[in-house]
C-alpha positions in Angstrom: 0.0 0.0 0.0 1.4 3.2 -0.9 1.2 5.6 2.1 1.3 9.5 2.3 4.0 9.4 4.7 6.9 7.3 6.1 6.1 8.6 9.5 3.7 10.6 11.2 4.7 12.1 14.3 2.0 13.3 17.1 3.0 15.8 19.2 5.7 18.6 18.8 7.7 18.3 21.8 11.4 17.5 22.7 10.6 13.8 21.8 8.4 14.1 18.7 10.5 16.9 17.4 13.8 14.8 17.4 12.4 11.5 16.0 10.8 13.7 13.4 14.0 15.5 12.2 16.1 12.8 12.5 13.4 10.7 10.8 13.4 12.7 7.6 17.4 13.4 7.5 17.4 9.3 7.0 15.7 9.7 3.9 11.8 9.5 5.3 8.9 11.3 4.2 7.7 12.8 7.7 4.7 14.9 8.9 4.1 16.1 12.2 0.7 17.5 14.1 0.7 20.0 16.8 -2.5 21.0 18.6 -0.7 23.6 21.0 2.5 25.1 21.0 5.5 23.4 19.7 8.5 22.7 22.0 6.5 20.7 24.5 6.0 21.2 28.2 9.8 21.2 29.1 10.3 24.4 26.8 6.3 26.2 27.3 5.3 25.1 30.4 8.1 23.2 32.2 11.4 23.1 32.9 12.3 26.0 30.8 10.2 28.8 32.3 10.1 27.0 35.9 14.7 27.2 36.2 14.0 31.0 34.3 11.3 31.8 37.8 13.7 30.1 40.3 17.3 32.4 38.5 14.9 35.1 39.6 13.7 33.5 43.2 17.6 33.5 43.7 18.2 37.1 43.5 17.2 38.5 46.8 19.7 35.9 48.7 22.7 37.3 46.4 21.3 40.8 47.3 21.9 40.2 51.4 24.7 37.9 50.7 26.6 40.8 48.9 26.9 42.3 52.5 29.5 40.1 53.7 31.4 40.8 50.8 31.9 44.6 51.4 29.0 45.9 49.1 26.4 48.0 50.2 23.0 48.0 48.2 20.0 49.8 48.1 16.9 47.4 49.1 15.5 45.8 46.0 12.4 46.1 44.5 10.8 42.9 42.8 8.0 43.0 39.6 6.1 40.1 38.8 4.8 41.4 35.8 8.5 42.1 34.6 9.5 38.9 35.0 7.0 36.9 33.1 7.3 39.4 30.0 10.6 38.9 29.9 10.0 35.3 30.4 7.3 35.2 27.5 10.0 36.9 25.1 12.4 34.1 25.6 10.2 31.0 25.2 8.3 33.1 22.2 12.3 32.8 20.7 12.7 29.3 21.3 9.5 28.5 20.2 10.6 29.8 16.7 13.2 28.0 17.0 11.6 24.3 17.2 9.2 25.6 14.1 12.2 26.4 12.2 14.1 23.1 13.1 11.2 21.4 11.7 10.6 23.3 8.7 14.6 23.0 7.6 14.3 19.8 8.3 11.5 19.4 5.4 8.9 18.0 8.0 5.1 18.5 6.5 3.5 20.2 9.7 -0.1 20.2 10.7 -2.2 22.6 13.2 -4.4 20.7 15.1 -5.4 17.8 17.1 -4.3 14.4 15.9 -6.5 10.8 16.2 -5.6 7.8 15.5 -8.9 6.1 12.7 -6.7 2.7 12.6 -3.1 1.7 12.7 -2.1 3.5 9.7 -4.9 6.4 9.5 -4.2 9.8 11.2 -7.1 12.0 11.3 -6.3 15.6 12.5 -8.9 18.7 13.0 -7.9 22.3 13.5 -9.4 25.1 15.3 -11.9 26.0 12.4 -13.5 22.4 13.0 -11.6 21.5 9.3 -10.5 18.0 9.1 -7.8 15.6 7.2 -7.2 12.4 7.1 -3.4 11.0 6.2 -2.3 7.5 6.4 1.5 6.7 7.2 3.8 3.4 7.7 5.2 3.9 10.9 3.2 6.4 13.2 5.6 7.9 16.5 3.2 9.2 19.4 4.9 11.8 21.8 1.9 13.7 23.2 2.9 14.3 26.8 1.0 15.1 30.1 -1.0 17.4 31.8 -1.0 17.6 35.7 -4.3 16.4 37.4 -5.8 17.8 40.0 -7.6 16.2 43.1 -11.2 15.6 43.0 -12.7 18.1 45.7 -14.9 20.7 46.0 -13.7 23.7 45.1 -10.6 22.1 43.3 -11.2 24.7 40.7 -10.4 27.8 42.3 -6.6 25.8 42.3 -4.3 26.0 39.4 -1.7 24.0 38.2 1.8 24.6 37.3 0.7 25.8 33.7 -0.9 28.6 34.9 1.6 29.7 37.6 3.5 30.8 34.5 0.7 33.4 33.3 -0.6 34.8 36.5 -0.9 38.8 36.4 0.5 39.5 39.4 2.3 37.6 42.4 0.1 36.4 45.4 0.7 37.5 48.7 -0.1 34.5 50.3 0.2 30.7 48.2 -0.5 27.1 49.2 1.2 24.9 47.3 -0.1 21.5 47.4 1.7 18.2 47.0 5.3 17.0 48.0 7.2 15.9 44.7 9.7 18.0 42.3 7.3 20.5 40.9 5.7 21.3 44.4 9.2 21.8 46.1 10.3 23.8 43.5 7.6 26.1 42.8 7.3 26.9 46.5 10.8 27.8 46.7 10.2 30.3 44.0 7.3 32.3 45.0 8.7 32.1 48.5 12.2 33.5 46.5 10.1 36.6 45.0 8.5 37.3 48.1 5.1 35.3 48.6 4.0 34.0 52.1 4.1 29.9 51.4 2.9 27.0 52.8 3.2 23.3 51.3 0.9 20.8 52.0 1.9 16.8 51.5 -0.6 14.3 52.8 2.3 12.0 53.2 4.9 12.3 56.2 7.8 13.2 53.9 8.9 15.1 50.6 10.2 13.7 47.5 8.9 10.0 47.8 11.5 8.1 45.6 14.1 10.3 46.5 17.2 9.5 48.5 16.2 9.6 52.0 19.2 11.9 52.9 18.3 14.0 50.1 14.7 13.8 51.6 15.7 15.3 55.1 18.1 17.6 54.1 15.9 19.5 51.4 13.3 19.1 54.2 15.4 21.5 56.9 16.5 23.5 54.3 13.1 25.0 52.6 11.9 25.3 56.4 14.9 27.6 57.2 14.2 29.5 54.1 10.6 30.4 55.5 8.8 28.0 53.3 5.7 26.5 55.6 6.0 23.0 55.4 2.9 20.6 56.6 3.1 17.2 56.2 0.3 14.6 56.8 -1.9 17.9 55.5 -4.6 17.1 53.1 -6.7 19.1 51.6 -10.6 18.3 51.6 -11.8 21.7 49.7 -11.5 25.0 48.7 -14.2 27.8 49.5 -13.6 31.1 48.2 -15.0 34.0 50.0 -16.6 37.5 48.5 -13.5 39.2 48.5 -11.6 36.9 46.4 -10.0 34.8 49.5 -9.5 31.1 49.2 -9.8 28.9 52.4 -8.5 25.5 52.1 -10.1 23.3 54.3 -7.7 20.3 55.6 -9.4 16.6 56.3 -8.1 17.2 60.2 -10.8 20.3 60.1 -8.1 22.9 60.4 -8.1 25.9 57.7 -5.8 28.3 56.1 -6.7 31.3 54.3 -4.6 31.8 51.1 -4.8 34.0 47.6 -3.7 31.3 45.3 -3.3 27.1 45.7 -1.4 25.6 43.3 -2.0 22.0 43.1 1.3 20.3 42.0 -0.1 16.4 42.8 0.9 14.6 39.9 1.0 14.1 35.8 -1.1 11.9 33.8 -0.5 11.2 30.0 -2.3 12.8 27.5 -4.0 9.6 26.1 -7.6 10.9 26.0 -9.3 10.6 22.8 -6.1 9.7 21.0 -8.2 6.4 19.7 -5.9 4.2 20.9 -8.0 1.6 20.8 -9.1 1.5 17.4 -5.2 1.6 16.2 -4.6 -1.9 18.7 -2.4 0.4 20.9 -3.1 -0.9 24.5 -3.0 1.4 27.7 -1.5 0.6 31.4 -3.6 1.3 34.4 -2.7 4.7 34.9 -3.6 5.8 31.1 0.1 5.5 29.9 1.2 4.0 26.6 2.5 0.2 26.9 5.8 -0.2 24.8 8.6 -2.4 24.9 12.3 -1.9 25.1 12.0 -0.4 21.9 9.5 2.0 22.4 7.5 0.1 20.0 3.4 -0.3 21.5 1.3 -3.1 20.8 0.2 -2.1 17.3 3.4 -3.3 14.9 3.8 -0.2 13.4 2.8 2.6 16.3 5.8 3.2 18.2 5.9 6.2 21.3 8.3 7.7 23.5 8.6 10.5 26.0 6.2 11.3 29.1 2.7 9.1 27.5 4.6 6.3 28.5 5.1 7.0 32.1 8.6 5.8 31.9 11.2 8.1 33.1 9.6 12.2 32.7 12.7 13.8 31.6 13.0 15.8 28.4 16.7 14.6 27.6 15.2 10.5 28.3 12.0 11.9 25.5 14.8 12.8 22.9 16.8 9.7 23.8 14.4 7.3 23.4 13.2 9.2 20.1 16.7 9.0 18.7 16.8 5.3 19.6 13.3 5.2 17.3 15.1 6.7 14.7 17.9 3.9 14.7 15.9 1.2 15.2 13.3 1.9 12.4 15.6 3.9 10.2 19.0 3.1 10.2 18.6 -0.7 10.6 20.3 -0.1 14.5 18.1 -1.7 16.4 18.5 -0.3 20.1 17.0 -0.2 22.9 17.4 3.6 25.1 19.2 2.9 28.4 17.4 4.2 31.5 19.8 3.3 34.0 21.3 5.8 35.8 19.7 8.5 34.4 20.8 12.2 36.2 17.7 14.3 36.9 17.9 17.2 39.3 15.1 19.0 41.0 15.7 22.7 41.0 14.5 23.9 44.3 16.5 25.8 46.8 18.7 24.7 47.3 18.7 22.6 44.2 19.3 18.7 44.1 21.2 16.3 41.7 21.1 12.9 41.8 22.3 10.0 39.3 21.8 5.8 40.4 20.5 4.1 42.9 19.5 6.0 46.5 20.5 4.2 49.5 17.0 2.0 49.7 17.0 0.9 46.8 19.9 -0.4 46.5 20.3 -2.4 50.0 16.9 -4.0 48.2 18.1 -4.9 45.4 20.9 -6.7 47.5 24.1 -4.8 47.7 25.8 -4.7 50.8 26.8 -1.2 51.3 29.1 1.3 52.6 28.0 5.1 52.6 29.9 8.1 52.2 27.8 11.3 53.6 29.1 14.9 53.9 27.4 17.8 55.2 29.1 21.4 55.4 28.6 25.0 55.0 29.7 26.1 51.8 32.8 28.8 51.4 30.1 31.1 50.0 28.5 31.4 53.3 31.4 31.9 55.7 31.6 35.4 54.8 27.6 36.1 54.0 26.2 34.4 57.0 23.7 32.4 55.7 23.0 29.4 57.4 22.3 27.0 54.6 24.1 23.8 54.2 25.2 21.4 51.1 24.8 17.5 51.6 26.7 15.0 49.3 26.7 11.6 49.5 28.4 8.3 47.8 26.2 4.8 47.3 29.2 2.4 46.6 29.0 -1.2 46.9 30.9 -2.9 49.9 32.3 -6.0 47.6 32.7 -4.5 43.9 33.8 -1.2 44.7 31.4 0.2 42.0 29.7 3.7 43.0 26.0 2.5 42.7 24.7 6.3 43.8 25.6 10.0 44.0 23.3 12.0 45.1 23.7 16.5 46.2 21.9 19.0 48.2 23.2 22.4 47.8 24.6 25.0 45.4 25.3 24.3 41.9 24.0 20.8 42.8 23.1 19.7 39.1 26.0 21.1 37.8 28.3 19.2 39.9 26.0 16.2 39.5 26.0 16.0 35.8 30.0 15.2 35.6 29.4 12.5 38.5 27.1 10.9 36.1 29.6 10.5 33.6 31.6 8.1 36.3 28.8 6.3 37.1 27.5 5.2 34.0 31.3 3.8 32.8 31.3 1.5 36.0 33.7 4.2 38.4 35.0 2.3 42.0 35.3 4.2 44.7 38.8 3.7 44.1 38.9 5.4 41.1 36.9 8.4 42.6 39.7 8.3 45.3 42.2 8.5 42.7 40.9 11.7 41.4 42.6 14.7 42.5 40.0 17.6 43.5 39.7 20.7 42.5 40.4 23.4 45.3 38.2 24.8 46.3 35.1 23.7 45.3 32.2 22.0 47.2 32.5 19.5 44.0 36.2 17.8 45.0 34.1 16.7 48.1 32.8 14.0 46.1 36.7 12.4 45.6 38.2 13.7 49.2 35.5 11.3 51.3 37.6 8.4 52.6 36.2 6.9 55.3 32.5 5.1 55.2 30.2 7.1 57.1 28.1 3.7 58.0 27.8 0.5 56.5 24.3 -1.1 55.2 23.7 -4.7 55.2 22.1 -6.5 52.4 17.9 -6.4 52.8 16.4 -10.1 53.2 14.6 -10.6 50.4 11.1 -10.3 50.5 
């Protein structure tokens, strides 16, 4: 059957834009459909935007730190409104930029939303209710998530993380609602620019998943910092009074008044109305795409990467896993993209970097351990004052020597983090990190100057 297209790519972000330019520079015949903005959440309304608002959360502590170090000046004076035009201007630019990638790349583009008709049949419709219908061999599904919200009254007064980008002014008062990345790291920004903040987490701890140093340490530090921190705090409603004040009403019958709550309590693919079904594409549980190693889903020909499958949510794993598409379907390299020890860092404040296993999860999975922890002031702060602290911390494994974990709390954090990831994915020893000569001084040579185990951790029994 002769086909309009090669491949047909749903969804225009970080994943989908990669598998479709490197698609067609192998020779295919690609199209692409885009029903929002192109870049994706990491560029619109992610990661982009969200390190841009904490650069400027920052600002005020470099302002009192500049004391210490002999300068005097004059109290600053923050605008919101500022801020996210100048904001706007840069994600406008690189906005461009993915349309022009595409177009350069020869990639046929379509406004609108895309449905699958069957395994080879694309339907999309724009905003002027038009349809077309294309067919394609191989079809590539990168569509993303949304957040979700919890189901209670008044949930609608909330916003998500989306709209924390466009707000038209910053709220005096904000209750931030959840306990993972996104939550810790927007509360540390609007308590950065000035906002009264408290975080809610119905659970008894931050960052579930997380190293549980990493865990404790953030924990102490966004308290010192002012945020309001409430765990085993759920929310049962939202009332909003006649002059624009929110109440949130907690399950344990206690209330706080507030004038914004941002719900950051999770992501959920953007599977609706895809029609999945009639394309033999099956679904997990939770509404994520089911693929194998290949990223290839139950329907021969139907392959998806990136967030709808609920593997890893990273924006560099999305284009990894698109470029491992590309090889397997394209250059006759079939390859399967490598999520072990992926680095991620959480940008809050202080920021966190992490790359392998955390210290659970790997006395689970049945290494004996030793641990190498750290905790210091950094030089910064001996002259400004502040009490803030940086945490580092070595995973190795008590027999082969291998560094199964490196995880940071503290300044510069991912940076550091990123180059410690390089080691751990080529198999470093401890030895080899204690072979490494540091450079001085930097809160980074910490992480080959730790020479004697902090504790040791015995295999777990197995379950």
């Amino acid at each position: 059957m002769a086909y309009d297209y090669d491949l047909f790519v749903i969804g225009a972000g970080s994943g989908g834009v990669r598998g479709a330019r490197m698609a067609s520079a192998a020779g295919a015949r690609v199209a692409l459909a885009e029903s929002d903005r192109f870049g994706g959440t990491c560029v619109i309304r992610g990661c982009v935007p969200k390190k841009l608002l904490s650069y400027a959360a920052h600002v005020h502590e470099e302002v009192e730190d500049a004391a210490g170090y002999g300068w005097s000046i004059a109290e600053p004076v923050f605008d919101w409104p500022t801020l996210i035009a100048n904001k706007d201007r840069e994600i406008d630019r690189l906005e461009g930029i993915y349309q022009k990638l595409l177009a350069d790349a020869g990639v046929s583009v379509y406004l609108g939303r895309a449905r699958m008709i069957d395994a080879h049949t694309v339907a999309i419709d724009d905003e002027q209710g038009n349809q077309v219908s294309v067919t394609a061999e191989t079809v590539l599904i990168a569509v993303g998530g949304h957040a979700v919200v919890p189901d209670i009254p008044g949930h609608e007064h909330g916003i998500t993380s989306r709209e924390a980008f466009h707000l038209k002014s910053l709220p005096r008062r904000v209750v931030v609602v959840g306990g993972g990345y996104i939550a810790v790291e927007f509360a540390g920004i609007f308590n950065g620019l000035g906002a009264e903040v408290t975080q809610l987490y119905r659970r008894d701890k931050i960052l579930r998943g997380f190293d549980e140093d990493v865990r404790d340490t953030l924990t102490e530090e966004i308290r010192k910092k002012g945020v309001a921190l409430r765990v085993n705090a759920d929310p049962a409603g939202i009332e909003r009074r006649d002059d624009g004040t929110l109440v949130v009403v907690l399950k344990d019958g206690s209330t706080i008044e507030t004038d914004a709550v941002m719900f950051a309590t999770g992501r959920r693919p953007n599977t609706t109305g895809l029609g999945l079904d009639r394309a033999g594409v099956e679904m997990t549980h939770d509404g994520a795409i089911k693929v194998d190693d290949y990223s290839k889903t139950t329907a021969d020909n139907i392959y998806a990467v990136g967030d709808v499958t609920n593997r890893i949510q990273l924006t560099p794993v999305a284009i990894a896993e698109a470029m491992a598409f590309v090889d397997t379907v394209y250059h006759g390299r079939p390859r399967a993209m490598d999520h072990a020890n992926v680095p991620s860092a959480v940008f809050s404040q202080p920021p966190i970097g992490s790359v392998g296993l955390s210290e659970a999860e790997a006395a689970r999975r049945g290494h004996r351990l030793e641990i190498f922890r750290a905790a210091f002031r950094p030089m910064k702060h001996t002259l400004s004052g502040r009490d803030e602290k940086t945490m580092m911390k070595l995973v190795v494994d008590a027999e082969t020597r291998l560094v199964l974990g490196v995880h940071m709390v503290g300044m510069d954090a991912p940076e550091i983090v990123q180059g410690m990831a390089v080691a751990v994915k080529a198999g470093a020893t401890k030895e080899i990190f204690d072979a490494t000569v540091g450079i001085h001084p930097t809160a980074a040579e910490e992480f080959v100057t730790m020479r004697a185990p902090t504790r040791t951790v015995e295999k777990q029994a197995a379950e």
